[in-house]
N, C-alpha and C positions, 0 to 999 in steps of 0.2 A: 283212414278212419281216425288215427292218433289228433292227426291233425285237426279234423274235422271238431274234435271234443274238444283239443285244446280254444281251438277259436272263439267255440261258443262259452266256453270260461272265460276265456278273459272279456270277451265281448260283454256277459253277461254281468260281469267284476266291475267292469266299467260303468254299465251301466245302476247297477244299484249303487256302486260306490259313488257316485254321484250324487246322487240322491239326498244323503244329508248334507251337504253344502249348500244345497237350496233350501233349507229350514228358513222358518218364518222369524225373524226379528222384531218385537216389541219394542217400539221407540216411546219416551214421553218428553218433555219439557217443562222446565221448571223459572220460574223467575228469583233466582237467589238475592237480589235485593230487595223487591215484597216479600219472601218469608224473612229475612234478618229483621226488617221493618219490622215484622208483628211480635217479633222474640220481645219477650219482657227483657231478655238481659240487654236486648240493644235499646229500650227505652232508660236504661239505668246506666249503660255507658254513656248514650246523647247528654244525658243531664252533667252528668260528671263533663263530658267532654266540653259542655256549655259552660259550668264553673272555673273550670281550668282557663277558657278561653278570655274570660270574665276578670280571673287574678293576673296572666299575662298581660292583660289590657291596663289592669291598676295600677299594675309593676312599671309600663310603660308610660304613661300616665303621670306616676309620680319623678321618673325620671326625667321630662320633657318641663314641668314644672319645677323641679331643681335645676336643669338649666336656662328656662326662661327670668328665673330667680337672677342668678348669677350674671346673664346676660344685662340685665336690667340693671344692674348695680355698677357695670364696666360701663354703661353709657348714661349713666347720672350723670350730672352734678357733683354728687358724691365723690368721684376721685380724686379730687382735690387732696382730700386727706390721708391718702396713700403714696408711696412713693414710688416712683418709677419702678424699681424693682418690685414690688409689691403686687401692681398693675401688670406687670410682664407677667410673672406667678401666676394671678385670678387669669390672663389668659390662656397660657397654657393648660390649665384646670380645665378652663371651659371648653377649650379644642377638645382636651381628652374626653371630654362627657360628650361635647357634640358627635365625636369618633363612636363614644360606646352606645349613645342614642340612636345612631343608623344600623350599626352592629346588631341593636338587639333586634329589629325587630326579624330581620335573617335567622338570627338563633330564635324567638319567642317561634316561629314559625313551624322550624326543624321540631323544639318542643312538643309544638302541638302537634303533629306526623306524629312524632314518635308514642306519645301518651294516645292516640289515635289508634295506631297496630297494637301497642298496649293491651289496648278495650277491645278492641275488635275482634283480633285475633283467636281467642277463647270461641267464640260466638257464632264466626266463619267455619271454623273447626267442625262446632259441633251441627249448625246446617248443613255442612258437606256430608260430615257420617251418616245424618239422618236420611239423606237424598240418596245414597249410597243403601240402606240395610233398605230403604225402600224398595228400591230400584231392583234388588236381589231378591226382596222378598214376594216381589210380584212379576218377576221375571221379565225383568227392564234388559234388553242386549244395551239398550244407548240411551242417553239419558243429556239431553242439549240444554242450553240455554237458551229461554227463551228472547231476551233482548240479543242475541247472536243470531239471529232465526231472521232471516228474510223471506227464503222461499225452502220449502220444508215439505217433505211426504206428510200425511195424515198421523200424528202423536197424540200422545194423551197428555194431559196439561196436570203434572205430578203434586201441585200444590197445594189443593187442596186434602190431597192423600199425608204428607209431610205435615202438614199441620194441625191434622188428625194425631198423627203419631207421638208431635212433640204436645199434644194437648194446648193448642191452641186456637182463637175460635176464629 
């Protein structure tokens, strides 16, 4: 009889205890680049990021021109009135500009990256939180991205709920 009770507890233990592992999970997805898109602060870093890219290019620009400058001077006429040593000088100058004119545009590049996570950063941040207090607040288990999404069970598409939240239209 001992035995008889114990079996049906555990059997019984089994089977409820199972039970909540098959709870329902709430999936949604989200497109985290159309909501940064809509963010005001990333329409305020683009422009900045546009200026930056704008003064790198002027910077680049007037360098390429000071050595087109230089260059044009070495194959005048003009060197007539320099002396041999002189003319050695103006080129090693100008090898060195032609060196730092390849250089930069490697560095102007790194620049822009960097001034890039810069802006971004803050922005990224604070869509992620917001996808997150959503997610929690509406009882999200998962919460995907949508351009990662090829073939997906049935979700709910969180972006317009996020965009709500951070007040935008």
């Amino acid at each position: 009889m001992k035995r008889i009770v114990i079996i049906v507890v555990v059997a019984s233990s089994c089977l409820f205890g199972a039970t909540p592992l098959h709870a329902q999970t709430k999936m949604g997805y989200i497109s985290l680049s159309e909501l940064i898109a809509a963010m005001p602060e990333y329409k305020k870093a683009d422009t900045s990021m546009v200026d930056y890219q704008t003064a790198l290019n002027q910077n680049f620009d007037e360098m390429k021109s000071e050595f087109n400058e230089k260059d044009s001077l070495l194959s005048s006429k003009d060197t007539v009135k320099y002396t041999k040593a002189q003319i050695e000088i103006k080129r090693k100058q100008l090898g060195e500009l032609y060196l730092k004119l390849q250089g930069y545009q490697q560095q102007a590049s790194q620049l822009y990256q960097q001034k890039q996570q810069e802006l971004m950063a803050p922005i990224q941040k604070r869509a992620q939180e917001t996808v997150q207090q959503v997610a929690k607040e509406n009882g999200y288990t998962y919460v995907f991205l949508k351009d990662a999404l090829i073939v997906s069970p049935p979700a709910e598409d969180l972006l317009p709920i996020v965009k709500k939240k951070l007040g935008l239209k």
